[in-house]
C-alpha positions in Angstrom: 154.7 -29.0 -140.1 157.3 -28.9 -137.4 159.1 -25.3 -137.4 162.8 -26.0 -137.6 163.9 -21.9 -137.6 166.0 -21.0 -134.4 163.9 -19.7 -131.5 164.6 -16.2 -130.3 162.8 -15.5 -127.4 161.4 -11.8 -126.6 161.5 -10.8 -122.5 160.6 -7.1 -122.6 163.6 -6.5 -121.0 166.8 -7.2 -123.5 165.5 -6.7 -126.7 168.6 -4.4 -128.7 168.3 -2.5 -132.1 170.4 -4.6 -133.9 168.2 -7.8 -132.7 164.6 -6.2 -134.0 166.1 -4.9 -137.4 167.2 -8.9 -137.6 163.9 -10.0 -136.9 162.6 -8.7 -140.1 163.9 -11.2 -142.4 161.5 -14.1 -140.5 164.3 -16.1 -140.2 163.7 -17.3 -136.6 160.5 -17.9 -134.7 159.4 -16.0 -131.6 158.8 -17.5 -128.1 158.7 -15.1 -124.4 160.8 -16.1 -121.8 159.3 -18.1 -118.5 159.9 -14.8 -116.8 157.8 -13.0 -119.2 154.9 -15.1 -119.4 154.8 -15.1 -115.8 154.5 -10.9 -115.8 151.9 -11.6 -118.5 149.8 -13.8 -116.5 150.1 -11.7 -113.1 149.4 -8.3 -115.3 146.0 -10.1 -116.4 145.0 -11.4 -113.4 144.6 -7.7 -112.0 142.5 -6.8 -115.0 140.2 -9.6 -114.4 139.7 -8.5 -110.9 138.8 -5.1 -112.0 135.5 -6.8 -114.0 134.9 -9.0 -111.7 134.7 -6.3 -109.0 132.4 -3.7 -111.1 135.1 -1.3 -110.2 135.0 1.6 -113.0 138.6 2.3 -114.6 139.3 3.5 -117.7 140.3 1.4 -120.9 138.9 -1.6 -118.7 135.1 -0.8 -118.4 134.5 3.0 -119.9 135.1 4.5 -123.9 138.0 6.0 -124.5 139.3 9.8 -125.1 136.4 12.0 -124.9 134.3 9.7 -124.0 136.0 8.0 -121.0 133.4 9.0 -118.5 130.7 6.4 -120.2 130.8 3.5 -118.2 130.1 0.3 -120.4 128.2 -2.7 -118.9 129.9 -5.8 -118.7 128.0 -7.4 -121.4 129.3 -4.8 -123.9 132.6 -5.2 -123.0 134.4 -7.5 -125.4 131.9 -5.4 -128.3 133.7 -2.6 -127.0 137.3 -3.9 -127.3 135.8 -4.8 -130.9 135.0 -1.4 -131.8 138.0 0.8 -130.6 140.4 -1.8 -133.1 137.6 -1.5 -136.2 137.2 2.5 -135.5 140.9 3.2 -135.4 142.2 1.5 -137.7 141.4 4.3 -140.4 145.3 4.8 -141.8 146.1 5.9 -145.2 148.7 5.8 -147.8 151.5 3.4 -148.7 152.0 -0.2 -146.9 154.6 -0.9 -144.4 156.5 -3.7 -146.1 156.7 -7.1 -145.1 159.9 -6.4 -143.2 159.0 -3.3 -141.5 155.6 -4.8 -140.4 157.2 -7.8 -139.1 159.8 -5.9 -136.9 156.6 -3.3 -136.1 154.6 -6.8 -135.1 157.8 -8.3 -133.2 158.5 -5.0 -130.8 154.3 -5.4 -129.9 154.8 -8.3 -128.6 158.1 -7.6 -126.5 156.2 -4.5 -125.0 152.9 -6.8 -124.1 155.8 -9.2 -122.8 156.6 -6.6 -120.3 153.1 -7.2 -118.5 151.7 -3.8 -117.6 149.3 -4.0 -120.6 147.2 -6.5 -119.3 146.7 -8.5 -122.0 145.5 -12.4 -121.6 148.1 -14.9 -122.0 146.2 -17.1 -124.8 145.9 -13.9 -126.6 149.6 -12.8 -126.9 150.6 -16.6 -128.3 147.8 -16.3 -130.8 150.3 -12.9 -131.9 153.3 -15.1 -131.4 151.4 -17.9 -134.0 150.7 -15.1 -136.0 154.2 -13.6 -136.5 155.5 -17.2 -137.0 153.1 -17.8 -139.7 154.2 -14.7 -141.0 150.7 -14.0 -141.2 150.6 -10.0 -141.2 148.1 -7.5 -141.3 148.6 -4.7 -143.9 149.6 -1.5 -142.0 149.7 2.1 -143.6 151.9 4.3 -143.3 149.9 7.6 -142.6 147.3 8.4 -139.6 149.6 8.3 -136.5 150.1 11.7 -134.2 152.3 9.8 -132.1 149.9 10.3 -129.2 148.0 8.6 -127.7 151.1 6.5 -129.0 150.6 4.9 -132.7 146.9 4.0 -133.1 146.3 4.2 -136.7 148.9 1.8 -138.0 148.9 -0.3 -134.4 144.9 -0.6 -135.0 145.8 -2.0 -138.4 148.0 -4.3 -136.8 144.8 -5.9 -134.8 142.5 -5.8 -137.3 144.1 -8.4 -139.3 144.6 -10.4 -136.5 140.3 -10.0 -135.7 140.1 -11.7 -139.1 139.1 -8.4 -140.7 141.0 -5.8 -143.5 143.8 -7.5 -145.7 146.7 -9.8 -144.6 149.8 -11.2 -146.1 149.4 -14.5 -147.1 152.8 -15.9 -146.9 151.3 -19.3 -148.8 150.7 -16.8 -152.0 152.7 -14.3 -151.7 150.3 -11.5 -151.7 147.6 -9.9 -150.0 144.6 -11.5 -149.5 141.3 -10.6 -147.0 142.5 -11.9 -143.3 139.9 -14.2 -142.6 141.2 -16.3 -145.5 145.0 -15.9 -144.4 144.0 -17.0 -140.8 142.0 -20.4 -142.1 144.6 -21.1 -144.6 146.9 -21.4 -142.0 145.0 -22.6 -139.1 144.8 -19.9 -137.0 141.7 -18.8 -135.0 140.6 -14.6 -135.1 141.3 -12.9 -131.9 138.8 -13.0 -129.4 139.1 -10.1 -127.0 138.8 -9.7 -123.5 138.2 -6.1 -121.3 141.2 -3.6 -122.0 142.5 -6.2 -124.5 142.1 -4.1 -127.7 143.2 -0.9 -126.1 146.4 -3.1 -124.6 146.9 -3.8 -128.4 147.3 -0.4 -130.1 148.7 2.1 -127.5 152.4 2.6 -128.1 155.2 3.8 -129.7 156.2 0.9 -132.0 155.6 2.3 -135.4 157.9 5.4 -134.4 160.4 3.1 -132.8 160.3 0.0 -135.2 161.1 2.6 -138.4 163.4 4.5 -135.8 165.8 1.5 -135.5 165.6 1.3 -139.2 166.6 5.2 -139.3 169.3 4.4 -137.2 171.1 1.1 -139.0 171.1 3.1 -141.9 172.5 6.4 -140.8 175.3 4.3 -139.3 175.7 2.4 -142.6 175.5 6.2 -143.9 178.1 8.1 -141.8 180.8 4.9 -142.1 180.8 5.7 -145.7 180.2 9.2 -146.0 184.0 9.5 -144.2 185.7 6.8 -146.1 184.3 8.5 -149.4 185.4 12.0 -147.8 188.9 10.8 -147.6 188.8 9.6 -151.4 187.8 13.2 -152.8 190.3 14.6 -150.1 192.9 12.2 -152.3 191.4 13.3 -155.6 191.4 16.8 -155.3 195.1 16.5 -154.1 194.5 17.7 -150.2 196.3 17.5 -147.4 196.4 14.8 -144.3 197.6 18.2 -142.0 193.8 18.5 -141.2 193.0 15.3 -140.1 196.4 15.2 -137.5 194.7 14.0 -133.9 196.9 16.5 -132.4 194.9 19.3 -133.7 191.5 17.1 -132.5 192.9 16.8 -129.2 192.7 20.6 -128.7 189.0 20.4 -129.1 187.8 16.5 -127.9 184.8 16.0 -129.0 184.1 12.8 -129.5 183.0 12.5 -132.6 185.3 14.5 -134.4 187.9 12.8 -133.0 187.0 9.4 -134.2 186.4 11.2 -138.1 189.7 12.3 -138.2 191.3 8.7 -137.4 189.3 7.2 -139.3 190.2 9.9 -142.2 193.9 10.0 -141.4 193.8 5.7 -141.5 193.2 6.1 -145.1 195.6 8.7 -146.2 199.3 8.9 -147.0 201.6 7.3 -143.9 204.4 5.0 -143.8 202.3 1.9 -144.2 199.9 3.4 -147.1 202.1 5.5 -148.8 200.3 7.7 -151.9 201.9 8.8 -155.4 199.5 11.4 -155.5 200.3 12.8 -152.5 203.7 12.5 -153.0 203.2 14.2 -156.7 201.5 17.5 -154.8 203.9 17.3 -151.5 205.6 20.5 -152.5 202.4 22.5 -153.9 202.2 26.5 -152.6 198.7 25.8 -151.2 198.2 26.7 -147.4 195.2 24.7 -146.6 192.3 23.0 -148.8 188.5 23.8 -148.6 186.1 23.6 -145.8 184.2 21.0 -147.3 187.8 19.0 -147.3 189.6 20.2 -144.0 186.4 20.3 -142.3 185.2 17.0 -142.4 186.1 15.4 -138.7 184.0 19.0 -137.2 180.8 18.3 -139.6 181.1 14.6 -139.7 181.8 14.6 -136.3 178.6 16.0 -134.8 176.8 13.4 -137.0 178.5 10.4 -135.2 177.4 12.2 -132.1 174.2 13.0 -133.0 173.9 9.0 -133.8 174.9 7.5 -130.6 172.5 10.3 -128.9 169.9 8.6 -130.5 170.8 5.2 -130.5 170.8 5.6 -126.6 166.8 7.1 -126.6 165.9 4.6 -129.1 167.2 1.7 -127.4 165.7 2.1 -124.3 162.4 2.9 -126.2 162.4 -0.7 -127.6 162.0 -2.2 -124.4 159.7 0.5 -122.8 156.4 0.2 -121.7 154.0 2.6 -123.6 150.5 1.4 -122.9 147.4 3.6 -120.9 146.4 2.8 -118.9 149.2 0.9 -117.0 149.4 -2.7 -114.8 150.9 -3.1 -112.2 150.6 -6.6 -111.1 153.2 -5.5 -107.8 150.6 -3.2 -106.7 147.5 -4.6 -107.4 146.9 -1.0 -109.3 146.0 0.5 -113.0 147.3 3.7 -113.6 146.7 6.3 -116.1 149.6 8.0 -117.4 151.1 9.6 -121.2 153.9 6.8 -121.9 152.2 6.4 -125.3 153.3 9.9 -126.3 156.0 9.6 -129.0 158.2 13.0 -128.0 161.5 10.8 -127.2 161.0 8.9 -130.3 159.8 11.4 -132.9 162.3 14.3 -131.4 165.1 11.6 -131.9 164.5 11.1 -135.0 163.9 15.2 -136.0 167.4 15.3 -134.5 168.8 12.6 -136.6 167.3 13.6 -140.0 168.8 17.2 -139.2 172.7 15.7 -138.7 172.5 13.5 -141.2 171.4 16.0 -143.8 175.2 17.6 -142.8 176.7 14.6 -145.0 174.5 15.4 -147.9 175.0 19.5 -147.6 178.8 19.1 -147.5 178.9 16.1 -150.0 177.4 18.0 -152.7 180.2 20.6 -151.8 183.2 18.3 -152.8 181.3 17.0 -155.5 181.6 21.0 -156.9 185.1 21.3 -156.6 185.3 17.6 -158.2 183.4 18.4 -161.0 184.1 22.0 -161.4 187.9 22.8 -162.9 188.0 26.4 -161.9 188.8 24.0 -158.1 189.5 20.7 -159.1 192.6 20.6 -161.6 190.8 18.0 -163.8 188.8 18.4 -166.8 185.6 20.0 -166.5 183.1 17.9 -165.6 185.5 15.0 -165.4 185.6 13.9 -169.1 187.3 14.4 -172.0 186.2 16.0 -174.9 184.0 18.8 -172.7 181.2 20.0 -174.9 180.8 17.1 -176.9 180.1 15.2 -173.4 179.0 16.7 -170.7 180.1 14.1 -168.4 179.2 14.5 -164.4 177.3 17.9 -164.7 174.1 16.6 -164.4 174.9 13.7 -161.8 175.9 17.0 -160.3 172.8 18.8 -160.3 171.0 15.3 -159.3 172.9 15.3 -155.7 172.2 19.3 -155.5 168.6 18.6 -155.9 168.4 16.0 -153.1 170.3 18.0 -151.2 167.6 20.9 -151.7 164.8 18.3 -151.3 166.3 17.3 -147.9 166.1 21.1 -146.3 162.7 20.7 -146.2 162.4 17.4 -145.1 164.7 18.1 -142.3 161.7 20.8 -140.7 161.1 19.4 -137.4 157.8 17.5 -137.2 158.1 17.4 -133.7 157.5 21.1 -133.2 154.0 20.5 -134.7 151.3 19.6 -132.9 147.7 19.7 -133.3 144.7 19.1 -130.6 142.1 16.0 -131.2 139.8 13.8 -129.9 137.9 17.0 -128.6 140.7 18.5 -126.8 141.2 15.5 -124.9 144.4 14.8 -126.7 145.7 18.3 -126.5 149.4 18.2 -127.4 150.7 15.3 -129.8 154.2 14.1 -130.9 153.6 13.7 -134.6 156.6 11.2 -134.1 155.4 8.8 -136.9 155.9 11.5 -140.1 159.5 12.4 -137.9 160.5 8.3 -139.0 158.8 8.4 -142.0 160.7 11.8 -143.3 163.7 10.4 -142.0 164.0 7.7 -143.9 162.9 9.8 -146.9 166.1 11.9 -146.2 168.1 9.2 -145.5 167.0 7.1 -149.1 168.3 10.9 -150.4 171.8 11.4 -148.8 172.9 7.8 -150.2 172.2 9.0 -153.6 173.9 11.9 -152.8 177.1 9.9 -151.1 176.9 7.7 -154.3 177.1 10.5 -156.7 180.5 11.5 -154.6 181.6 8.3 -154.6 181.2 8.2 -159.0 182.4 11.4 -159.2 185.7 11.0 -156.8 186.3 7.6 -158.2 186.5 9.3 -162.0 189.1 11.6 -160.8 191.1 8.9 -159.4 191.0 6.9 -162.6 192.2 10.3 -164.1 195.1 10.4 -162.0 196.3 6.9 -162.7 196.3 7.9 -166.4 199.0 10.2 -165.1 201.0 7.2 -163.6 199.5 7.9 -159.9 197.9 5.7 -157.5 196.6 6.1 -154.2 196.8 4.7 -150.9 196.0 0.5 -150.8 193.1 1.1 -149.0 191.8 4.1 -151.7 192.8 1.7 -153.9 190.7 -0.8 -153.1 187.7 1.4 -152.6 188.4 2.6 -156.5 188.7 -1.1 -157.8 185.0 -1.7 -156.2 183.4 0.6 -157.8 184.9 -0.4 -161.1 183.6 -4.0 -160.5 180.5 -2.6 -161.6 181.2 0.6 -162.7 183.4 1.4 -165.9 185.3 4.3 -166.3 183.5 7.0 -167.8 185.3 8.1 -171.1 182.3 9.4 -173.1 178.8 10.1 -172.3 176.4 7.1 -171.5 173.3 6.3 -169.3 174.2 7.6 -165.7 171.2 6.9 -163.5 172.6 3.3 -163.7 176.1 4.1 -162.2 174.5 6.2 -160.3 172.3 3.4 -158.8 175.2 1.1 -158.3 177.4 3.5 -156.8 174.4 3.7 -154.0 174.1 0.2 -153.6 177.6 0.1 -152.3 177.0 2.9 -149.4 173.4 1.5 -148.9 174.8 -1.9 -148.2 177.5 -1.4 -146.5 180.3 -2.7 -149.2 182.6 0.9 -148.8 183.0 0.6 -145.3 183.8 -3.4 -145.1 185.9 -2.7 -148.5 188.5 -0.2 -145.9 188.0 -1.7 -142.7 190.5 -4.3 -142.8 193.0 -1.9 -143.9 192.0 0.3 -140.6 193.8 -0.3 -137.1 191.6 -2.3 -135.0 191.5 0.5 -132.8 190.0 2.7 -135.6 187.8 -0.2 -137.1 186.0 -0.4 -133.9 185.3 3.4 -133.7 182.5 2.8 -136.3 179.6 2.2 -134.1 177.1 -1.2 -133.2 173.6 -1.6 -132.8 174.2 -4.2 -130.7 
């Protein structure tokens, strides 16, 4: 059957964050660039002079870690290849889903496009048939240190591809032993050549693959955090005074500067006048709460924190991270550590720790939202208090994640732990760094959709008074409505609660304000591109 998908074509070279999260839906098929197949070709041609010359160099002819001082006779060497996939691939815990393993499969093959792996050209487009098939190998989610690079999960990778462990079979929908997957869709096992397993599982993509993941979704994250930010600002009756770029301008940091218009957009001005503010204009308060007037300095650091990392993470994507190295300019293999995870993994410690900032102060407005000692609404927002209890437990739901996310933001990148008999003396543990960060990250939506419910009810509380907000508040309001009813007496929450992170988890808050937003402001927010 002719494959009528678009073609993408992987080089090595160009490969961006946004492109790889995109691959995951297997809406395209993969090809490499002339360019790259020509690097692929020249990279295995000085592999095959190494065998053919009896020369001894490590990964090509000798065992690996500990015991790279055995030399292996030729006859032994494809056995070898063999082995190192089978004997690695000894991960544990819950499977990468079919998206994830497909974008971990995809950024494989652009690093082997690169050509310093010196893998053989018929065996890189039987991973390209593979990928296109959407034939994938199960991969686990525990067993990487992040050095020497990903080899658990990467080894998992191969072994499918050998014809051996379980595989996707995109025919049935499920999982099935690989050997049946490949038949059933005409593909042959890989057959491996010297240094050709070991070109296959040293690297950084596990890391990097959930890294760009990490990334999208901390963007999709901060957008929202600030948009919802400026809707409790509006429902606990603050102030715009804080979020005036003059007072930014005195201390220019970046990000901070960019919170604040973004902020101040949504607020009461000449073109999106409020009632509420107007109703409060003359109020004998001096200046609101930290966790209100605050916001550009807190949020701010996240924004910067993000852009740090998307700048580490998208060179990483189109690094090469193999060991040894070809170099097909020199004629020479080198051994070197650009398997080991540190950029990766430390970007992603970093990240987990600012985003965590939008959950700690979050739960802080959610308080004063909730609380009417600070709020100037009903306790709890609800009427009737003590028959209903209203938001007090959606309350204590955000605090919890909040709690559950100090510990999850412990670097796991100041860990390490010596293996492979000392040979393999200082590790990354990059891979639990992504994996924890997306734990955090699944935690601060919640917590940004609890906000979101709770700031949303004290709107609808005001407009009972005959106020409104600002058009674009307004329109952030009447979307959470569309699936989420006012709350006027106790009912299921974890529903709404659900809903309301739906909206921050896919975006909808930030594309609900944006046309509202100067253009300038709009295109503040940030690209993977």
């Amino acid at each position: 059957m002719t494959d009528t998908r678009p073609t993408f074509f992987l080089d090595g070279e160009t490969l961006s964050i946004a492109q790889l999260l995109s691959l995951g839906d297997g809406a395209v098929q993969l090809r490499l660039s002339d360019e790259a197949w020509q690097r692929v070709k020249e990279g295995r041609q000085v592999v095959d002079d190494v065998v053919a010359s009896g020369r001894v160099v490590y990964g090509i002819n000798t065992g690996f870690g500990q015991f790279a001082t055995t030399t292996i006779e030729p006859a032994k060497l494809q056995e070898l290849q063999v082995n190192l996939i089978r004997s690695h691939a000894a991960g544990v815990g819950e499977r990468l889903s079919i998206c994830r393993v497909r974008r971990l499969f995809a950024l494989r093959i652009n690093v082997l496009a690169k050509g310093h792996s010196g893998v053989s050209v018929g065996t890189l487009q039987q991973l390209l048939d593979a990928w296109n098939a959407s034939c994938l190998p199960m991969v686990p989610m525990k067993g990487t240190l992040g050095a020497s690079g990903d080899l658990a999960p990467l080894s998992h990778l191969a072994l499918g591809l050998l014809g051996e462990g379980i595989m996707w079979n995109p025919s049935t929908g499920d999982w099935a032993p690989a050997s049946e997957v490949l038949s059933q869709h005409a593909l042959r096992p890989l057959s491996l050549q010297a240094k050709e397993g070991l070109a296959l599982i040293n690297g950084t993509q596990f890391v990097t693959s959930l890294a760009c993941e990490a990334l999208d979704r901390a963007l999709c994250l901060a957008r929202a955090a600030d948009v919802i930010a400026a809707l409790s600002v509006e429902a606990l009756r603050g102030t715009y005074r804080a979020f005036e770029p003059i007072l930014h301008k005195a201390r220019p940091q970046v990000g901070q500067m960019k919170t604040a218009r973004r902020v101040r957009s949504l607020l009461h001005s000449d073109r999106y006048p409020s009632q509420i503010y107007e109703s409060h204009r003359q109020c004998p308060a001096v200046q609101d709460a930290y966790s209100l007037r605050c916001v550009p300095q807190v949020h701010g650091v996240v924004w910067d924190t993000i852009e740090f990392v998307r700048g580490i993470i998208g060179i990483e994507i189109n690094c090469a991270t193999d060991n040894p190295m070809v170099f097909a300019s020199t004629n020479d293999i080198i051994s070197g550590g650009n398997f080991h995870a540190e950029y990766p993994g430390k970007s992603m410690d970093y990240l987990a720790i600012a985003v965590q900032e939008l959950a700690n102060i979050s739960e802080r407005r959610v308080e004063r939202l909730v609380n009417p000692a600070l709020s100037g609404h009903p306790a709890f927002l609800v009427a009737k208090g003590g028959l209903n209890s209203g938001f007090m437990i959606a309350h204590c739901t955000a605090a919890a994640l909040t709690s559950e996310n100090k510990t999850l933001c412990h670097p796991a990148t100041c860990d390490t732990i010596s293996t492979s008999a000392a040979k393999e003396d200082h590790v990354s543990m990059g891979g639990w760094a992504s994996v924890k960060c997306l734990q955090l990250l699944t935690n601060v939506e919640t917590v940004i959709g609890v906000e979101l419910l709770c700031a949303s009810q004290a709107l609808s509380l005001l407009h009972l008074q005959g106020l409104h907000s600002t058009e674009p508040l307004e329109a952030l309001h009447a979307l959470v409505r569309e699936g989420v009813p006012m709350y006027e007496c106790d009912r299921y929450m974890t529903p709404d609660i659900e809903h309301a992170t739906s909206l921050v988890r896919a975006g909808r808050v930030w594309e609900t304000v944006a046309a509202f937003l100067p253009d300038e402001v709009a295109q503040e927010a940030g690209s993977l591109d």
